[in-house]
C-alpha positions in Angstrom: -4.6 -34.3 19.3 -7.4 -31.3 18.6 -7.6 -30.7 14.6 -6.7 -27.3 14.8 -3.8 -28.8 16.4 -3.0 -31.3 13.8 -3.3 -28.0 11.4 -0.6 -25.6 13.4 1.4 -29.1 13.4 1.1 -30.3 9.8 2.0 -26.8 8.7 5.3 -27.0 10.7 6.1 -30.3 9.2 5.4 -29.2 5.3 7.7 -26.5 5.8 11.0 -28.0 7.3 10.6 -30.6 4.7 10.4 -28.0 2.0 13.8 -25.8 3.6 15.8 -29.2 3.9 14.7 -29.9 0.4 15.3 -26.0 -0.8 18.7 -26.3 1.3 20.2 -28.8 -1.5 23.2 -27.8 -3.6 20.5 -29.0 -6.5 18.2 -26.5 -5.6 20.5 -23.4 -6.3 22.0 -22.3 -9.3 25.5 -22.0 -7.8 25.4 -25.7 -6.5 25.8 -25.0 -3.3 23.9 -25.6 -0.4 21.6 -22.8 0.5 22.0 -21.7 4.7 19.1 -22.8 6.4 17.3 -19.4 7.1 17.0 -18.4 3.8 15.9 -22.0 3.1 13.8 -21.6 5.8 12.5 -18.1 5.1 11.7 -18.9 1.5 9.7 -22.6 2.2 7.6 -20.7 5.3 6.8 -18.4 2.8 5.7 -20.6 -0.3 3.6 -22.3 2.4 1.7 -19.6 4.6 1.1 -18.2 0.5 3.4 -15.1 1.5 5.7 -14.1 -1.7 8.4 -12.3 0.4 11.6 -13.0 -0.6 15.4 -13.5 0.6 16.5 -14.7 -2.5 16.0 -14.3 -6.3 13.1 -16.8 -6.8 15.1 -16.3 -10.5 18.2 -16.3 -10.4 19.2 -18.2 -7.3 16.6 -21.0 -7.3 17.6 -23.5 -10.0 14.4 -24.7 -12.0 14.3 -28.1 -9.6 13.7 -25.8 -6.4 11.1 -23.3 -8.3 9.3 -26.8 -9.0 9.8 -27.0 -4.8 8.4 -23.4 -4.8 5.5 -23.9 -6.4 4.6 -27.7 -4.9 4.5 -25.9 -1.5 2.6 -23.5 -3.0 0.4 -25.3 -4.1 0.0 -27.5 -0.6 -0.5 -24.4 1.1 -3.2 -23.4 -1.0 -5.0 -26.1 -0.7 -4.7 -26.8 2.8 -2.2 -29.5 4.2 -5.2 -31.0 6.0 -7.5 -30.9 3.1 -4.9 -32.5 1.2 -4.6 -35.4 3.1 -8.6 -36.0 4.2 -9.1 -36.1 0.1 -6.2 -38.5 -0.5 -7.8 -40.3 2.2 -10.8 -40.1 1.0 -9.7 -41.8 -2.1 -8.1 -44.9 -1.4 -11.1 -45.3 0.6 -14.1 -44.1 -0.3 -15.0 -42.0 2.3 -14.0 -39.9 4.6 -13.2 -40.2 8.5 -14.8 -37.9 10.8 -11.7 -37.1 12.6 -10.5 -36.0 8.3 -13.5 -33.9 8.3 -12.8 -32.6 11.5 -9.5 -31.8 10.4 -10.9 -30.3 7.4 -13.0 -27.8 9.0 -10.3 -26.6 11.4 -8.3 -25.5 8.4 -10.8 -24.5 5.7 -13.4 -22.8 8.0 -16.0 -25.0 6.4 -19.1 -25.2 8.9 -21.2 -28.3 7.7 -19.1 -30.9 8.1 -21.2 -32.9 5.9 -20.5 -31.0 2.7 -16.7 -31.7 3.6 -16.6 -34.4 0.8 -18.0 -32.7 -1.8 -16.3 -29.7 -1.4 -13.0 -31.0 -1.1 -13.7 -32.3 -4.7 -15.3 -29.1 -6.2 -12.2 -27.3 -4.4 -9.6 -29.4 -6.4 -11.3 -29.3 -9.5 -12.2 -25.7 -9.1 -8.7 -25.1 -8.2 -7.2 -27.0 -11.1 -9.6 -25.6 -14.1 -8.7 -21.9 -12.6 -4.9 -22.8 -13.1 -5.4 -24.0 -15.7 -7.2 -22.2 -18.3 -5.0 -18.8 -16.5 -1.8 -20.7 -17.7 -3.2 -20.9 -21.1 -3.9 -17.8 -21.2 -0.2 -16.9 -20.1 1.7 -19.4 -21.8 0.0 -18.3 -25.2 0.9 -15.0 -24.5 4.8 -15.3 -23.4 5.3 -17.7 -26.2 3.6 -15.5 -29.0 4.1 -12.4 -27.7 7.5 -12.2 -26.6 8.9 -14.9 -28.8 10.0 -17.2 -26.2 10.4 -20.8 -26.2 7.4 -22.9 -26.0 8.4 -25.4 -23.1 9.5 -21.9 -20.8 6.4 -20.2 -22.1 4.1 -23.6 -20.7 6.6 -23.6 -17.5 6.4 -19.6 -16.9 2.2 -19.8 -17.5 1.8 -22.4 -15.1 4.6 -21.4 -12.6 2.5 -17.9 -12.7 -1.3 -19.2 -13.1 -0.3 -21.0 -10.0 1.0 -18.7 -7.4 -1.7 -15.9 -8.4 -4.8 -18.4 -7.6 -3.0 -19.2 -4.5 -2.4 -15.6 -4.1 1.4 -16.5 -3.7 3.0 -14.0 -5.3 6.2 -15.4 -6.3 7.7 -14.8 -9.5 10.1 -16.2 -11.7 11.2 -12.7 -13.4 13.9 -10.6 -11.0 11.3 -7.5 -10.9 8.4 -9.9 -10.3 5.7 -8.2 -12.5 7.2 -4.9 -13.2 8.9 -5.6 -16.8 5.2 -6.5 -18.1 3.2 -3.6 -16.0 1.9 -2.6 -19.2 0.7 -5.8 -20.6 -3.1 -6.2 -19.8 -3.0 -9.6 -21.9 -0.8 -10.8 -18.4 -1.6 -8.7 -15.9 -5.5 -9.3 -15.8 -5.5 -13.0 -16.1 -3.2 -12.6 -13.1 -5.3 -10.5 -11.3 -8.8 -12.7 -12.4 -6.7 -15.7 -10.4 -6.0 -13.8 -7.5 -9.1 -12.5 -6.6 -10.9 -15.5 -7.5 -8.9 -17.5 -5.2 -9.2 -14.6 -2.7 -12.5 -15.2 -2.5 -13.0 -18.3 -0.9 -13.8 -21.9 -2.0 -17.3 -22.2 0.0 -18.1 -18.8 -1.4 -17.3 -20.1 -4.7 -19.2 -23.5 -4.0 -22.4 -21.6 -3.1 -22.5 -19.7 -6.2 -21.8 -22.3 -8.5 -24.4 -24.0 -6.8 -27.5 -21.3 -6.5 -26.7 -20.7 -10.4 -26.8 -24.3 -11.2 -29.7 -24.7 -9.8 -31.3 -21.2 -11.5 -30.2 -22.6 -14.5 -31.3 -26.5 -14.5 -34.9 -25.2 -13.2 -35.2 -21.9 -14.7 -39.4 -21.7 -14.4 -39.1 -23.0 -10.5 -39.6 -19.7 -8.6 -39.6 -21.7 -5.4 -35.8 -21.1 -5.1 -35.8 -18.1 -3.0 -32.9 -19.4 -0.7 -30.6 -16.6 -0.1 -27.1 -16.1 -0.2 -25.6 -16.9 3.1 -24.0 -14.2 5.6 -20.5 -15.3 4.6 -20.9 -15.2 0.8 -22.8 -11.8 0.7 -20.5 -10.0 2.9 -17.3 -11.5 0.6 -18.7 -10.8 -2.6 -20.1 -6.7 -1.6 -16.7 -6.9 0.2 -14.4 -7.9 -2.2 -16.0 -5.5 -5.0 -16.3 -2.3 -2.5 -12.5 -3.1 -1.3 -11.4 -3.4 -4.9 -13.4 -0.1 -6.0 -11.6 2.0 -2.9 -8.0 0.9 -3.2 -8.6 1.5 -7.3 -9.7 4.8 -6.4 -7.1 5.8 -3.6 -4.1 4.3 -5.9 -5.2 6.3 -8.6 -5.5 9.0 -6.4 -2.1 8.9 -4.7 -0.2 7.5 -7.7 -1.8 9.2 -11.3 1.3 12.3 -10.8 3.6 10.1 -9.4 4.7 6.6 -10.3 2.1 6.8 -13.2 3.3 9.5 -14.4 4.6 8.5 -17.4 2.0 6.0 -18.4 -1.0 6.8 -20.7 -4.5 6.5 -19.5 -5.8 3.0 -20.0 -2.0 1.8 -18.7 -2.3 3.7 -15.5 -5.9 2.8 -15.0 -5.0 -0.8 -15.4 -2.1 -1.0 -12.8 -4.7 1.4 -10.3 -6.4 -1.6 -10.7 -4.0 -4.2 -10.0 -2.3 -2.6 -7.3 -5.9 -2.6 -5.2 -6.4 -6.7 -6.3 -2.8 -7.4 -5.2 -2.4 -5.6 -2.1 -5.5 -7.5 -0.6 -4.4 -11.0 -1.6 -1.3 -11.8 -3.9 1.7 -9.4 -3.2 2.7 -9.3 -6.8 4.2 -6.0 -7.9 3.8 -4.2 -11.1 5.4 -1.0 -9.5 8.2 -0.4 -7.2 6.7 0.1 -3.6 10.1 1.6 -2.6 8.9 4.6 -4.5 4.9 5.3 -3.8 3.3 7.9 -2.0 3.3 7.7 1.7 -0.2 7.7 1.5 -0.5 5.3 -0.8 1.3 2.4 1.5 -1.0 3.5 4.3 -4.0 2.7 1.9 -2.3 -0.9 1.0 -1.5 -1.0 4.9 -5.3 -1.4 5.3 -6.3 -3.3 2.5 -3.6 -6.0 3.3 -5.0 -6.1 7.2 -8.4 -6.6 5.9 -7.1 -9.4 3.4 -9.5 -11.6 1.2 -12.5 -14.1 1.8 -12.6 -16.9 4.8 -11.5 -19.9 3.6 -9.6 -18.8 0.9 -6.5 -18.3 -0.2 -5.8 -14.3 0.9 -4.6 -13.6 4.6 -5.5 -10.9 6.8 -8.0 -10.7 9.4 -10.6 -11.8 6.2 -13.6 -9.5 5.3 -16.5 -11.7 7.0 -14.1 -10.4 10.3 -13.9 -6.6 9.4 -17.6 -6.1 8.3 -18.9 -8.1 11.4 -16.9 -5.7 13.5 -18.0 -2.8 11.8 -21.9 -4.2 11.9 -21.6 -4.3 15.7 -20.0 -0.8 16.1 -23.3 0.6 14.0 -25.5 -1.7 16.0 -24.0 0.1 19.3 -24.0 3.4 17.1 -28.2 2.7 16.4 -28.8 1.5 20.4 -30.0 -1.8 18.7 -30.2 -5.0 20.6 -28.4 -7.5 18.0 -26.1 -7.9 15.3 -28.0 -8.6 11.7 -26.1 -8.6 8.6 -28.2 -9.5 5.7 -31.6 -10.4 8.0 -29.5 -12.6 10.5 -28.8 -12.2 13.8 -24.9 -12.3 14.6 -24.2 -14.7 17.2 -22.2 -13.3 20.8 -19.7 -16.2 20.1 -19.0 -15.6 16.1 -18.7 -11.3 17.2 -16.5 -12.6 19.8 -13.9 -14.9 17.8 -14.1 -11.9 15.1 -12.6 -9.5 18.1 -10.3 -12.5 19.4 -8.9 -12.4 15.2 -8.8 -8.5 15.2 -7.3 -7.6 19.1 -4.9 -10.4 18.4 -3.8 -9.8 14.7 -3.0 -6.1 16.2 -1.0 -7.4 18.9 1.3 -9.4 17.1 1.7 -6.5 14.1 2.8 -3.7 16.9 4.7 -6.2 19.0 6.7 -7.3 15.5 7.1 -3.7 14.5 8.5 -2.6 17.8 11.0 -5.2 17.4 11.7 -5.2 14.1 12.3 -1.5 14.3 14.6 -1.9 17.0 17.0 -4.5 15.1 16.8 -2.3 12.2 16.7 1.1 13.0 18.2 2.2 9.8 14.8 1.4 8.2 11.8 3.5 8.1 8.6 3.2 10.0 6.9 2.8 6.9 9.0 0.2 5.4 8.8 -1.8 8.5 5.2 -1.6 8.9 4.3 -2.8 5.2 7.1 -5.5 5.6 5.2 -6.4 8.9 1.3 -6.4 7.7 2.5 -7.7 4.2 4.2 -10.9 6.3 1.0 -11.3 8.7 -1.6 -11.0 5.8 0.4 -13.2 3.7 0.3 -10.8 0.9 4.5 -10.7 0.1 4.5 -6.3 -0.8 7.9 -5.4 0.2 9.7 -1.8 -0.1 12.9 -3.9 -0.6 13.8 -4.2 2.4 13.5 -7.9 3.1 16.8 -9.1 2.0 18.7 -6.7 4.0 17.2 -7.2 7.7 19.3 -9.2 9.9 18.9 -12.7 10.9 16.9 -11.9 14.0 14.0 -9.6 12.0 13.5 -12.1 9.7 13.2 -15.1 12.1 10.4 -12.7 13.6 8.9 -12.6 9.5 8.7 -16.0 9.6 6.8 -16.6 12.7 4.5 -13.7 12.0 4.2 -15.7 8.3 3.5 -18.6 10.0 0.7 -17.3 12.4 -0.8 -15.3 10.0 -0.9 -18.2 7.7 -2.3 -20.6 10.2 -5.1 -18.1 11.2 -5.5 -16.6 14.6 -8.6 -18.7 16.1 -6.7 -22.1 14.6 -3.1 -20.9 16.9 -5.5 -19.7 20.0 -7.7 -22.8 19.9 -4.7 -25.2 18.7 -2.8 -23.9 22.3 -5.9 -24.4 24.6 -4.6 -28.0 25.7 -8.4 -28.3 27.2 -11.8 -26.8 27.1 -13.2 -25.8 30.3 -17.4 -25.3 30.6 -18.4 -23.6 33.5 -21.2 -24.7 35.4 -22.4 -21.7 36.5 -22.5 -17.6 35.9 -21.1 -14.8 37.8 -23.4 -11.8 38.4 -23.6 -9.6 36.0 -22.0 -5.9 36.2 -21.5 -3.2 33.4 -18.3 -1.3 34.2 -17.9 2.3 32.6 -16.4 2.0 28.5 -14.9 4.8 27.2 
């Protein structure tokens, strides 16, 4: 079996364990046995990282199946594949190439060598983030709003974890929305999310390059650059984050935010931009925003977070290598640089195969959707849609309340989005066909 195979596979298998587990009478509060879509529904959407919702994650979910919620969180984070190459790796030593193989498929790490080591730095990485950001929270729901220390340590962690997975579950009824105002929560939260947004090679590089500036501080020898894919995430993530601050500011400072003072309403400006690329928590209701302002998260949720991490979307390496070859066309250049490299034909080409087919299955999922349910609106079905293929879990409200049939199609389009477009397309191609020779060329008319 191909690894990107094993990947689409593995990530089937992880979430019908988790529904038949989340279908238990000891998983809900009532003591009944969940149905199986909304069992299904809410363990696809621990795993693809999602955050949308059938059920109260509160008050239906008994404290044994938010433990379930946030394992498969937690798996899905770090990759089911990755999982299993570094518990591999473990018991014995080392690691097999077919792991590393399988490794690569899912995290988008190119040298396979490095797979070792950054499995390790990803798990402690991962860990110490979720850590210290539970801290943070548990300290603050305990001596801040009096509550017990045991739920203070369960709500920090519960928390700490689905923001650096970019999750977006909660375990308040309103998700975020009773502590909008609360920088002391909301900005740990956000740190998490956009860290784990980033990416973990991204991470790995930087921890590395300053290591190294810092062990050898006099050696001005260590010119090496940032690669393509770290650059482009880091000047994307910032420039993303600057624009939605600005356009939900924009959209939002006379409306929702009305009320607020200034510091509270630049704060949630702030958070809705980190969110709506990554996480899907809410501090507002999204039922009540500016048109406009769900077109903007629209965007920012189809653009998603870094390669290899834990955001969705069609990732920011694939939007700015699209947009470098429409100003290399624009320019009448011959190749794609970014950063002083040349663009290969195949990476431009995966990076249209992610975009052409991340647009086909939104519209196709939005026709239909839209035609099960007419009684929503286009808007509501379109931020359900992109919010369930970019695993980011922003809803209107409406989720609860499609039919049967519309949210099957939200869990498939979870699924695929989760899985990754060029790890489904490669994972179906049974076998790989190289052609021993070239047609003649021909340039047919564009436009």
């Amino acid at each position: 079996m191909h690894p990107t195979q094993v990947v689409a596979v593995g990530f089937i298998v992880l979430i019908l364990i988790g529904t038949f587990v989340l279908m238990l009478p000891v998983s809900s509060t009532d003591g009944t046995a969940t149905d199986f879509l909304p069992s299904l529904f809410t363990a696809t959407s621990a795993v693809s990282l999602t955050g949308l919702v059938v059920e109260d994650t509160a008050t239906h979910w008994t404290s044994f199946g938010q433990v379930v919620i946030i394992t498969l969180i937690q798996l899905g984070g770090f990759g089911v594949m990755s999982l299993t190459s570094l518990a591999a790796m473990m018991l014995t030593g080392r690691l097999s190439l077919r792991s590393q193989l399988n490794t690569l498929a899912e995290g988008r790490t190119q040298d396979a060598s490095s797979v070792r080591k950054t499995l390790v730095m990803t798990l402690v990485f991962m860990a110490g983030t979720e850590f210290l950001v539970a801290i943070f929270l548990a300290c603050r729901f305990h001596f801040g709003y009096d509550r017990p220390f045991g739920q203070a340590v369960w709500h920090g962690v519960f928390h700490a974890i689905s923001a650096f997975n970019n999750a977006g579950f909660s375990i308040y009824s309103d998700n975020l929305i009773s502590l909008a105002t609360d920088a002391a929560v909301i900005l740990p939260i956000a740190f998490a999310l956009i860290v784990g947004g980033v990416g973990f090679q991204v991470l790995l590089e930087i921890f590395n390059k300053a290591r190294r500036r810092i062990l050898n501080p006099r050696n001005r020898s260590d010119n090496v650059r940032f690669s393509v894919t770290a650059t482009v995430t880091l000047w994307g993530t910032a420039f993303l984050l600057v624009a939605g601050w600005i356009w939900y500011a924009f959209f939002e400072w006379k409306a929702t935010l009305a009320p607020l003072a200034f510091h509270d309403k630049m704060l949630l400006s702030f958070f809705g931009s980190a969110t709506a690329r990554t996480a899907g928590f809410n501090a507002v209701d999204y039922g009540m925003l500016h048109p406009s302002t769900l077109m903007g998260t629209d965007i920012l949720m189809f653009i998603g977070g870094g390669s290899g991490g834990t955001a969705g979307g069609i990732r920011i390496t694939t939007a700015a290598i699209i947009l470098a070859a429409m100003l290399t066309e624009f320019r009448g250049e011959n190749s794609v640089t970014i950063n002083r490299r040349r663009i290969s034909p195949s990476t431009i080409r995966r990076a249209l195969t992610v975009v052409s087919f991340g647009v086909a299955l939104v519209v196709t999922a939005i026709v239909l959707i839209r035609t099960l349910d007419p009684q929503f609106t286009a808007d509501q079905v379109v931020l359900e849609t992109l919010s369930a293929f970019s695993t980011v879990g922003l809803s209107t409200g409406i989720t609860p309340y499609l039919s049967g049939a519309s949210q099957g199609i939200l869990i498939a389009i979870m699924y695929l989005g989760r899985i990754g477009p060029i790890t489904l397309v490669t994972a179906m191609a049974l076998k790989k066909f190289k052609r021993r020779f070239e047609y003649p060329e021909e340039r047919p008319f564009i436009g």
